[in-house]
TIMI-339701 format. One record per residue (C-alpha): x, y, z; residue number from 1; residue in one letter. Coordinates in steps of 0.1 Angstrom, whole numbers, plus 5000, padded with zeros to 4 digits. Example, Ala and Ser with C-alpha at 12.3 -4.5 7.8 and 13.67 -1.06 7.14 Angstrom:
# TIMI-339701
ATOM east north   up num residu
ATOM 5123  4955 5078   1      A
ATOM 5137  4989 5071   2      S
//
This chain:
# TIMI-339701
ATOM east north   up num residu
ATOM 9345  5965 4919   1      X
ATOM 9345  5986 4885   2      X
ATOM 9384  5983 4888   3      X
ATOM 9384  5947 4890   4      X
ATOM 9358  5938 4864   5      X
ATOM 9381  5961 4842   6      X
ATOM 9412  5947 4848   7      X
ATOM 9398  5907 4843   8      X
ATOM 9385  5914 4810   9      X
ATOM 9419  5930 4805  10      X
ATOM 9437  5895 4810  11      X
ATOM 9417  5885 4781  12      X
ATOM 9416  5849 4790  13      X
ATOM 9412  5828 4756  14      X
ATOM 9418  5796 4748  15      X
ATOM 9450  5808 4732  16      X
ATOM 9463  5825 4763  17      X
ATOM 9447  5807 4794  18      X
ATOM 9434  5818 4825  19      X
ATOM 9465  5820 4848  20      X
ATOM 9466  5862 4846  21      X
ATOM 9431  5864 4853  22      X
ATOM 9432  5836 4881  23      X
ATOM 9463  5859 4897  24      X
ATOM 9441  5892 4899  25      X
ATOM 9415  5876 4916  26      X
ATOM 9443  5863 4943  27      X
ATOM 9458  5898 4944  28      X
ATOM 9421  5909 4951  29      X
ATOM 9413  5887 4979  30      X
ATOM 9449  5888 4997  31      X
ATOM 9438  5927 4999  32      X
ATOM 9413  5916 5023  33      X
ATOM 9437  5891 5041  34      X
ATOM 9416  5864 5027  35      X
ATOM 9442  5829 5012  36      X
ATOM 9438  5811 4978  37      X
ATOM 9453  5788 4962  38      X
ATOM 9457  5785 4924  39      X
ATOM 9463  5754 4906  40      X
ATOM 9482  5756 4874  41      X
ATOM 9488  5736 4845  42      X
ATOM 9501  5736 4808  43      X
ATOM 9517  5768 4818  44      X
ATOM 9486  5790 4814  45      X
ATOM 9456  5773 4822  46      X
ATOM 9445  5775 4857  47      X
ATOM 9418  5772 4886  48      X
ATOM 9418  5795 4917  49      X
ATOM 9402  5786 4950  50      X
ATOM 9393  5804 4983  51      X
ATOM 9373  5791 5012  52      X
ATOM 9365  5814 5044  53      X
ATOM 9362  5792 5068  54      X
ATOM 9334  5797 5099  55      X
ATOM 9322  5778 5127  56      X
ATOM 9312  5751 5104  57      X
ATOM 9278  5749 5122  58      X
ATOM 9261  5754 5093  59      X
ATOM 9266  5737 5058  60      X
ATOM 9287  5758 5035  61      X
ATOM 9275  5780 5001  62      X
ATOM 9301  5772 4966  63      X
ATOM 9302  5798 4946  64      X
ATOM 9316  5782 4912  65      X
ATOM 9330  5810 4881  66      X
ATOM 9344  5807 4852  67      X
ATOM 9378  5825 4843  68      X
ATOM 9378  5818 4803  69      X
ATOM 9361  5838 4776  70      X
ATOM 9355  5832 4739  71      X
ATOM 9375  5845 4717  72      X
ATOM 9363  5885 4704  73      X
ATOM 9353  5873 4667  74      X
ATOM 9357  5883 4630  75      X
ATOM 9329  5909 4635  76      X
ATOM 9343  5948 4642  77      X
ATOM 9339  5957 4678  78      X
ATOM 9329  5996 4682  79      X
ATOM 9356  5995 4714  80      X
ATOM 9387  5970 4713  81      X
ATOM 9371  5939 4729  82      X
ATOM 9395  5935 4760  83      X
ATOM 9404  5976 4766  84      X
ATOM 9368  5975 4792  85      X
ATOM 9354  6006 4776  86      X
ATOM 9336  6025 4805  87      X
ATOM 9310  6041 4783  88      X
ATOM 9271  6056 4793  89      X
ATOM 9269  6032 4825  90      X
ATOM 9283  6007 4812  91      X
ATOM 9317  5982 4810  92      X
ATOM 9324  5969 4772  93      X
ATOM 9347  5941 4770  94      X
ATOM 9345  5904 4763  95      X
ATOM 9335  5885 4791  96      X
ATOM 9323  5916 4811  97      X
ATOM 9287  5897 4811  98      X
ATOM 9301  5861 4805  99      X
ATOM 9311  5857 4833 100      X
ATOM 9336  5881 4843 101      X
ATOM 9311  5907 4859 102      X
ATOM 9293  5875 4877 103      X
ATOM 9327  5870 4893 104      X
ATOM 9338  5905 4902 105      X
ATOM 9305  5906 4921 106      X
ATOM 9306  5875 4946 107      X
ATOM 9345  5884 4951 108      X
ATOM 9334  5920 4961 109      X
ATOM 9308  5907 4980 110      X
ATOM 9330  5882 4996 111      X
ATOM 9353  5907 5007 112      X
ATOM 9327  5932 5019 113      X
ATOM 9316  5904 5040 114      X
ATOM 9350  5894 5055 115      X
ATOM 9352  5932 5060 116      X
ATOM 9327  5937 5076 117      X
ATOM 9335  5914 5103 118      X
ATOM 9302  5891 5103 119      X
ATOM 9301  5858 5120 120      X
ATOM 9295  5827 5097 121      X
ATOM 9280  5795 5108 122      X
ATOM 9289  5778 5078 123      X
ATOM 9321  5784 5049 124      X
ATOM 9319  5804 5013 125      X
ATOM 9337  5783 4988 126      X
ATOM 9349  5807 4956 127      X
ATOM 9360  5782 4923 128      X
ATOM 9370  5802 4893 129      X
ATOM 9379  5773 4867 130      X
ATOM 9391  5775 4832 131      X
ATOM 9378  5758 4801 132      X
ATOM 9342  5764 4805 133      X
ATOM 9339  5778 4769 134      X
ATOM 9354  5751 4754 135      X
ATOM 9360  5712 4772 136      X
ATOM 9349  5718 4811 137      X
ATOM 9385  5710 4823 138      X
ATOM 9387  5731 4853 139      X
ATOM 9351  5721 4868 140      X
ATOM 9365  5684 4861 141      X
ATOM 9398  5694 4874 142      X
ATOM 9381  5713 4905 143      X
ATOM 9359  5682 4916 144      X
ATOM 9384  5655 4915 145      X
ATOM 9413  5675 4936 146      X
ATOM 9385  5687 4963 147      X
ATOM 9372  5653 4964 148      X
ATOM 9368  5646 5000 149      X
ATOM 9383  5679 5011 150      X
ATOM 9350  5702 5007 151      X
ATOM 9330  5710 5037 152      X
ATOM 9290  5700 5032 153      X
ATOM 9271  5720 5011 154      X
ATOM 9235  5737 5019 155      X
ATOM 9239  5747 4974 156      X
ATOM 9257  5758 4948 157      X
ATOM 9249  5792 4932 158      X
ATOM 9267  5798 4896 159      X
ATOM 9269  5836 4889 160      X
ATOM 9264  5832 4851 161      X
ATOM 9247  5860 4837 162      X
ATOM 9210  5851 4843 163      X
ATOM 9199  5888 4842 164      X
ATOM 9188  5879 4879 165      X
ATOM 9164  5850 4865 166      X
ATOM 9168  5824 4889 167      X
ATOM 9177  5792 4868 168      X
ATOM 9171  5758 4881 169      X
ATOM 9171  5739 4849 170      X
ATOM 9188  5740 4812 171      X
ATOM 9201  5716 4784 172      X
ATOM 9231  5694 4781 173      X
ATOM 9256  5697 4758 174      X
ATOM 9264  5661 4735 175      X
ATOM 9293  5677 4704 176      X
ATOM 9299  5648 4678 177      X
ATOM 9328  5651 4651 178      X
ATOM 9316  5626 4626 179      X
ATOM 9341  5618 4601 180      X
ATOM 9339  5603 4565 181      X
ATOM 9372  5582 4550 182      X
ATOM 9378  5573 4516 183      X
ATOM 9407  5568 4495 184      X
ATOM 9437  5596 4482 185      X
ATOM 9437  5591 4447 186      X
ATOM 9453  5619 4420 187      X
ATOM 9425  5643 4411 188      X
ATOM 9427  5627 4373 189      X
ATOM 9423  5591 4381 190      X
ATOM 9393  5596 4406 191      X
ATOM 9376  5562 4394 192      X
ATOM 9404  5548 4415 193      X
ATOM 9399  5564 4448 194      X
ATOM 9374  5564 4470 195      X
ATOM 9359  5601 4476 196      X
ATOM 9350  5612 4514 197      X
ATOM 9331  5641 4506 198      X
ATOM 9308  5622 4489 199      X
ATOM 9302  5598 4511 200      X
ATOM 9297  5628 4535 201      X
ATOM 9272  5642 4510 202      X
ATOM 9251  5606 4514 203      X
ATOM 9251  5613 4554 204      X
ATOM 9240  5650 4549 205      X
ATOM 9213  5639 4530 206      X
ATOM 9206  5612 4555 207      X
ATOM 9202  5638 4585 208      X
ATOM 9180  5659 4562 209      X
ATOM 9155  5636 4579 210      X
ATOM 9168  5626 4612 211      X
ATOM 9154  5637 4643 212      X
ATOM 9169  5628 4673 213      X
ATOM 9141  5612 4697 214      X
ATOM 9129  5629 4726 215      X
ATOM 9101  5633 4748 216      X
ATOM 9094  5667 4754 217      X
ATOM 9105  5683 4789 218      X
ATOM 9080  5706 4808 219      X
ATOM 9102  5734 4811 220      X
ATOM 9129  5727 4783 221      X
ATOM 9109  5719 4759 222      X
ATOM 9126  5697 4730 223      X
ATOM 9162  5686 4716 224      X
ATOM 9182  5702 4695 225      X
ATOM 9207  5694 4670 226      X
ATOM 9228  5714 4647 227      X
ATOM 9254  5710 4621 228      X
ATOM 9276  5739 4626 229      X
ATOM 9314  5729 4608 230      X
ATOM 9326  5711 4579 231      X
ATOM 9364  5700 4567 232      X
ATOM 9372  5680 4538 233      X
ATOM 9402  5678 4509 234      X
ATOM 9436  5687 4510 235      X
ATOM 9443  5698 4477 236      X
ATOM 9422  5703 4444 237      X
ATOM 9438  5677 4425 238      X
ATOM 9436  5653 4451 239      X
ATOM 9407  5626 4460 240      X
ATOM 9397  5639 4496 241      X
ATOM 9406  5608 4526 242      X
ATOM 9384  5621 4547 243      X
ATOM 9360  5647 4553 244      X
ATOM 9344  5656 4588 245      X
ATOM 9313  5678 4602 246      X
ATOM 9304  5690 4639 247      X
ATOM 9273  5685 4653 248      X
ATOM 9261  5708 4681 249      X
ATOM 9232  5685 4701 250      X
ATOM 9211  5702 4729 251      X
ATOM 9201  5672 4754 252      X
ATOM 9171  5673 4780 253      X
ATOM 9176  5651 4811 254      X
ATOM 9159  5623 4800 255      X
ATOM 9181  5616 4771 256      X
ATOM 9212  5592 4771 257      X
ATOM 9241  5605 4754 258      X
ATOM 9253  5569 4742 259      X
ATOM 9213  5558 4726 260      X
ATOM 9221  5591 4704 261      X
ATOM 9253  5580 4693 262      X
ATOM 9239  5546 4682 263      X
ATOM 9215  5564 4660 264      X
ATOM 9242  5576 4639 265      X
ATOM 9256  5539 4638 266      X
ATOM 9227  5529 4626 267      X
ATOM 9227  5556 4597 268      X
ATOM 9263  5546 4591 269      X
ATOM 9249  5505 4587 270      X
ATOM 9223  5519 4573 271      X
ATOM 9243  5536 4541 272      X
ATOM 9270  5509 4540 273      X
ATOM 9239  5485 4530 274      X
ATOM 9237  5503 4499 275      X
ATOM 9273  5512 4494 276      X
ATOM 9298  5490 4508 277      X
ATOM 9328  5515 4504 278      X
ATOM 9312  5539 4526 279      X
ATOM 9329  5545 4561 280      X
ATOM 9324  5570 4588 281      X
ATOM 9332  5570 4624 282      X
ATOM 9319  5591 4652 283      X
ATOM 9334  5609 4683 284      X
ATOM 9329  5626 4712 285      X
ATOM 9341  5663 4712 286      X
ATOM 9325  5669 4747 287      X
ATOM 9296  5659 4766 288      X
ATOM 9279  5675 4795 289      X
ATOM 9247  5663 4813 290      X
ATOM 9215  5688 4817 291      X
ATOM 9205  5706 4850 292      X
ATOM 9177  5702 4867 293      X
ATOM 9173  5712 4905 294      X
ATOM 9141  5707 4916 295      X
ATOM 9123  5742 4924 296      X
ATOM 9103  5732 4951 297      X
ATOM 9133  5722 4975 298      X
ATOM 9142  5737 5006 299      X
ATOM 9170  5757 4992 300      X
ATOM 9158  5769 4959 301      X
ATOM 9127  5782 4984 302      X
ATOM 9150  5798 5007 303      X
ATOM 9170  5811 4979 304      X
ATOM 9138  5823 4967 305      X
ATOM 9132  5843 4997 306      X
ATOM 9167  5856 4998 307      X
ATOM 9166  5875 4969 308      X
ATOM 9126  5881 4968 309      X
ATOM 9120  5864 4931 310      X
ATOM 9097  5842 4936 311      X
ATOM 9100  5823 4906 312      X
ATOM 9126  5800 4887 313      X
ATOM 9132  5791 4850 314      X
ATOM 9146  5770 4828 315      X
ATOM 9169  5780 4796 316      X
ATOM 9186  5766 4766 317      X
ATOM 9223  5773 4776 318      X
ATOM 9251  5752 4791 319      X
ATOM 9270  5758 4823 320      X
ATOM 9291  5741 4845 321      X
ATOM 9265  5735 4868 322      X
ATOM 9261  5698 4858 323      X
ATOM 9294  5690 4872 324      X
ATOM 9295  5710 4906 325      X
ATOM 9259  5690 4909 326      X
ATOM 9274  5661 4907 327      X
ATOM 9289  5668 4950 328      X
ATOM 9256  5659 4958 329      X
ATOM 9242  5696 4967 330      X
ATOM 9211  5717 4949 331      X
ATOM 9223  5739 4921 332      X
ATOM 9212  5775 4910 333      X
ATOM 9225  5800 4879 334      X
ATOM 9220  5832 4893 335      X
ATOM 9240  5861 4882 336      X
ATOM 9239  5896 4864 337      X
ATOM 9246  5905 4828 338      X
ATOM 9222  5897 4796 339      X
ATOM 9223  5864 4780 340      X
ATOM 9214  5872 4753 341      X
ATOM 9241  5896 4743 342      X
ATOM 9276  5870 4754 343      X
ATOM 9292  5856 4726 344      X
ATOM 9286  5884 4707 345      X
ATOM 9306  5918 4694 346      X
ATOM 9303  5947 4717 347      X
ATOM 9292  5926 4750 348      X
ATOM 9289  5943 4779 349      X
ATOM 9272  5950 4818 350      X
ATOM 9255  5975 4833 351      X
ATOM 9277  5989 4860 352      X
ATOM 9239  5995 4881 353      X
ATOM 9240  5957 4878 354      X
ATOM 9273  5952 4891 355      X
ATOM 9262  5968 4927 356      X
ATOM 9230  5950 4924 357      X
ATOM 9247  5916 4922 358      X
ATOM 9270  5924 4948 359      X
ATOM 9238  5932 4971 360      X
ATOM 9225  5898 4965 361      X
ATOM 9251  5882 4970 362      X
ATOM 9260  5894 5003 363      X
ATOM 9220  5885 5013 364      X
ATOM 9223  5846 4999 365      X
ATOM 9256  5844 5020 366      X
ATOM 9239  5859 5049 367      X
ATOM 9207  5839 5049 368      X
ATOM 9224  5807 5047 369      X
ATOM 9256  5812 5067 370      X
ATOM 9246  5835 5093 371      X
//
């Protein structure tokens, strides 16, 4: 298990280099234990692996949904090169070893243990490790409309994200917004006759000073979030900048309805051209994803529950895929080991005591449900 976490966070799956090296050590790993995947490839480097073990089908099946990408290691130095999986004091360093690469070397070892070990299921495991979580969702969205109609039916889906073994049956959407200012080029010494973007960006900065995006507070979510986190404007210094655009990072509750906050910028836009008439700006959609919320008190969060003996669920802040593997119609869970709080950031890394531990509960949830 050590050996494979290593070697995924080894394939150092980026953006920049996809997820096809990773998604072909986790085939090599489950044709060890005779057990058939397929992977799905596109754009020469991005891919999706799947495996199903199929039972007696008496029972509904488990899907066990990864992810295969990681975010890039940063600016920030790393005390071990961030894809050499530094085995260090009980622990694997690496990027990805806790998001979600040590999640996924788990349920594959526990998979495999299972297989092994010659058990009789009554109902199939279904292993997706997708690509692009990290950045646009393409290989959840990819996943769920080439198994459309093929998948067995599903008792839940459990998403191994690194939960710290918190059972998680709730967390915010995503809604990302490029918002974009035009103008007019004009040369740097004539800017009376041009038309300049970054100050009309300047008017709508000052404008969200005071915006709040409406919400009704969730029980276990609590509010709405929203944050301006990039900004690109001007080509050159002696040039009138075109355009200028910002990011904005929203955090949705389930209530909330994506397009209503993208009308409320409209209305700022209206709003400004009222009392400048060259002002412009357009908005887009960089990626939208829906909250989570599974409700705690069904059947299988309880027997999940009981699987694992926490008796308790919880909601957090972060994304995961989980919206869209909800979206087959089955109860959803993140459940997986690894920190949250340290992904994303230099020096990540999982507790190799955690590794074992995961693998343990794994093998229990399959058991409990498909036995």
């Amino acid at each position: 298990m050590k050996m494979l976490l290593k070697k995924l966070v080894q394939a150092e799956s980026t953006l920049q280099k996809g997820e096809l090296a990773a998604a072909q050590i986790i085939c090599e790993e489950l044709r060890q234990s005779g057990i058939d995947s397929t992977i799905d490839l596109w754009d020469s480097t991005r891919a999706n692996i799947t495996a199903r073990i199929k039972s007696s089908s008496r029972k509904a099946a488990l899907l066990f949904p990864c992810h295969l990408d990681v975010v890039p290691p940063g600016e920030t130095p790393w005390q071990n090169p961030p894809f050499s999986a530094t085995e260090r004091d009980g622990k694997i360093f690496g990027r990805g070893s806790a998001d979600m690469k040590g999640g996924l070397a788990a349920i594959v070892t526990a998979i495999k243990q299972i297989v092994g070990s010659g058990a009789e299921l009554k109902g199939d495991i279904v292993l997706a490790a997708v690509a692009g979580e990290e950045t646009d969702s393409c290989g959840a969205k990819r996943f769920i409309q080439d198994q459309s109609g093929k998948l067995p039916p599903l008792a839940g889906v459990v998403v191994p994200e690194p939960t710290d073994f918190d059972i998680v049956t709730a967390h915010r959407g995503i809604l990302w917004l490029k918002i974009t200012t035009k103008g007019k080029a004009a040369h740097g010494s004539t800017p009376h006759l041009g038309i300049n973007a970054i100050t009309s960006m300047k008017a709508l900065l000052d404008e969200l000073d005071n915006y709040k995006i409406p919400f009704e507070p969730h029980e276990l979510l609590g509010g709405s979030s929203m944050s301006i986190n990039t900004i690109t404007g001007g080509k050159a210094i002696n040039i009138v900048p075109d355009n200028c655009s910002i990011q904005i990072d929203i955090r949705t509750l389930p209530s909330q309805n994506h397009r209503e906050i993208i009308d409320s910028f409209e209305k700022i836009f209206a709003k400004l051209k009222r009392k400048d008439p060259q002002f412009d700006a357009e908005v887009s959609v960089v990626r939208a994803s829906d909250a989570l919320e599974t409700d705690p008190a069904c059947d299988f969060v309880k027997d999940f529950c009981s699987a694992v003996a926490i008796n308790r669920t919880k909601a957090v802040g972060f994304t995961t895929d989980g919206p869209y593997f909800a979206s087959l119609g089955a109860p959803v869970v993140i459940f997986g080991p690894g920190k949250p709080e340290i992904c994303h950031k230099p020096d990540e890394y999982i507790e190799i005591a955690d590794l074992q531990k995961a693998v343990d509960y794994y093998k229990k949830i399959i058991l409990k449900f498909l036995s």
